[in-house]
Residue, then its C-alpha position, 0 to 999 in steps of 0.5 A: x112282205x110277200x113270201x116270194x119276194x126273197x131271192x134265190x142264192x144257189x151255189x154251183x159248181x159242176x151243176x148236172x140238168x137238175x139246176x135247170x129243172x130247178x130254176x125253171x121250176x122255181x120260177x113257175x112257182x113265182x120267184x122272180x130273183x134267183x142268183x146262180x154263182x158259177x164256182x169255177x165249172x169250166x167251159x164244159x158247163x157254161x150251157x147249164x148256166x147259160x140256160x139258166x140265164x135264159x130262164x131269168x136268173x142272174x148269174x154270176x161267174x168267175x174263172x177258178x173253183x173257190x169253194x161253196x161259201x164264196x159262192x153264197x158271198x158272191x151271189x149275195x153280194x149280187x142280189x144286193x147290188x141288183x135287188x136291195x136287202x128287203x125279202x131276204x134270200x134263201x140259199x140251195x144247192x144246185x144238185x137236187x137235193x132241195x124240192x121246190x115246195x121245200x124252197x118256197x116252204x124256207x121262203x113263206x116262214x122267213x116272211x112271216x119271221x123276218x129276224x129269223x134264221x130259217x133251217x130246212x131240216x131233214x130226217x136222217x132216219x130213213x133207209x134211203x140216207x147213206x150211212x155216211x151222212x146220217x153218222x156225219x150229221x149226228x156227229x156234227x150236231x152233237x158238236x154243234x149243241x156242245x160248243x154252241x149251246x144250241x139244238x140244231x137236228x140237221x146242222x149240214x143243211x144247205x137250204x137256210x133263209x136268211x133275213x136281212x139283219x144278218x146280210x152283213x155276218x153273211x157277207x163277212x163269215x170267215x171260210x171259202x169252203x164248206x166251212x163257211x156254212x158251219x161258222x155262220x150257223x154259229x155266229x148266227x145262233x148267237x145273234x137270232x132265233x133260228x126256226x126249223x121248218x121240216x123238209x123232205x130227205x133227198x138223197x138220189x143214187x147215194x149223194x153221188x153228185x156231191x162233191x163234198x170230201x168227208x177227211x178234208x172237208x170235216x177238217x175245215x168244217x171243224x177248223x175253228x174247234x180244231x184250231x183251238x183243242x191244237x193250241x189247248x194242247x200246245x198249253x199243256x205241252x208249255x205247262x209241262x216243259x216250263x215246269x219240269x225247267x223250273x223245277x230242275x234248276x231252282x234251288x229250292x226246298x221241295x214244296x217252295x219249288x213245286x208252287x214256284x214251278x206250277x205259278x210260271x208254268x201255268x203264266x207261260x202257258x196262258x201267255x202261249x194259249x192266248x196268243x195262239x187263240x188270238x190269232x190261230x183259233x179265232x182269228x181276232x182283228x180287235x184291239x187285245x188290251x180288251x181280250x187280255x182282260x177278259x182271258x185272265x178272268x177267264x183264266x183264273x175263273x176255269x182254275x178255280x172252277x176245276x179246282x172246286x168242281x173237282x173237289x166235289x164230283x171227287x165224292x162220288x167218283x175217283x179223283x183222276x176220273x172226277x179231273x177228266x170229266x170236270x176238265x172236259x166239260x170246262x174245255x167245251x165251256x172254254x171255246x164257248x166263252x172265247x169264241x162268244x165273249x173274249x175274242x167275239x169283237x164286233x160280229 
């Protein structure tokens, strides 16, 4: 395979010169298949896409803004239709911020590493990077290596080449927007290897072209995790309500009425929690008799282990501090095991 058979997948939405300058670049470099999907820019921008046309690249258009990770799907389902799956394809962004040799650096390795996911990764540490994207970059890793297990320095990263074997999570990731990046970067890590290739850190007059919105974007970026800490605290909130119930109208001597309370309190909520994950948080589409099973076990294993777990570290840490922190690493833990055995399905 050679390295310059992947296809090009770049997302646009309200694209500046740079995309020119990029396409044309790329293809004196020697990429003959570049996809350029048109996220609802308007009539203003249709000569930057109509240059691009010129230049060779397929490109893709369609009437309202639908988000970056529509973009990606479209332009894939595109290239797949026009080229087949063999290369694989390499995704950048219009606005500048990935170089040409960096593309082709993506596109060589994920030749020569065909089951692969490949990650241009930058360097935050330089005095040129906005504060605003190193601390959110740090952040996401973080919650990247905490609810994945796997190390990933520049979680945010357009440029990604992505081999054929994982075409269809590509084309079938949950998201729209931004999101989509994260939830495939996720769903990906479980199934390939992923290769970091170090690329250089490009941010020109402080990322103004972005047109990422750092509350509401981050909320969906984290949406899967959100969703699921709000139906972790729904539970609690069911937990406490059925138990002070049960223990306000049993008739009961007092040790008899706490473990009766306790015992359909923590039923009802993991009956309120399965459902919410099942159908907020992960948003599964399988048959549940398989998922139910494998929750309870889930269920009563996370008790016992915090039970256990609480028991020991309590030797060396007051009680109350010991059940914070053993429950907050089982609560990590827990997404883990939901999103990549309970509700995982088919992908």
């Amino acid at each position: 395979m050679e390295p310059l058979e992947a296809v090009i997948i770049i997302p646009a939405y309200k694209p500046e010169n740079k995309l020119i300058q990029l396409t044309q670049a790329l293809r004196e470099i020697g990429f003959g298949r570049i996809v350029v999907a048109d996220d609802g820019s308007g009539a203003e921008y249709a000569g930057i896409f109509h240059q691009a046309e010129k230049l060779g690249c397929l490109v893709k258009r369609y009437e309202t803004n639908q988000g970056k990770g529509m973009a990606i799907k479209t332009a894939l389902e595109a290239a797949v239709q026009q080229w087949g799956e063999a290369g694989g394809f390499v995704t950048a962004d219009a606005d500048g911020q990935h170089l040409p040799k960096d593309i082709l650096a993506v596109a060589r390795t994920l030749a020569q590493e065909p089951d692969s996911l490949i990650l241009g990764v930058r360097d935050f540490h330089g005095a040129d990077v906005p504060s605003r994207s190193r601390f959110g970059n740090r952040v996401t890793s973080v919650f990247f290596r905490l609810i994945s297990g796997v190390t990933c320095p520049d979680t945010q990263t357009g440029l990604r080449g992505i081999p054929a074997t994982l075409l269809d999570l590509a084309l079938s990731e949950e998201g729209e927007r931004y999101e989509y990046e994260m939830n495939f970067l996720m769903d990906a890590a479980r199934k390939v290897p992923m290769r970091m290739v170090p690329i250089e850190t490009v941010y020109e007059e402080k990322n103004r072209t972005s047109h990422f919105r750092p509350v509401a974007d981050s909320l969906r970026v984290y949406g899967r995790f959100v969703r699921f800490a709000a139906a972790s605290l729904t539970g609690a909130a069911v937990d406490c309500l059925l138990f002070y119930l049960v223990a306000l109208f049993l008739v009961l001597a007092q040790t008899e009425k706490i473990f009766l309370a306790t015992a359909i309190a923590r039923v009802g909520s993991g009956m309120v929690n399965f459902w919410m994950n099942r159908h907020f948080s992960f948003r599964s589409q399988m048959p549940a008799g398989r998922e139910i099973l494998r929750y309870i076990i889930l269920f009563f294993g996370q008790m016992c282990a915090s039970a256990v777990l609480v028991s020991l570290v309590s030797n060396i840490l007051p009680v109350i501090a010991a059940k914070i922190l053993v429950d907050t690493i089982l609560f990590f833990l827990s997404f883990r095991i939901q999103k990549n055995w309970v509700f995982a399905g088919e992908k």
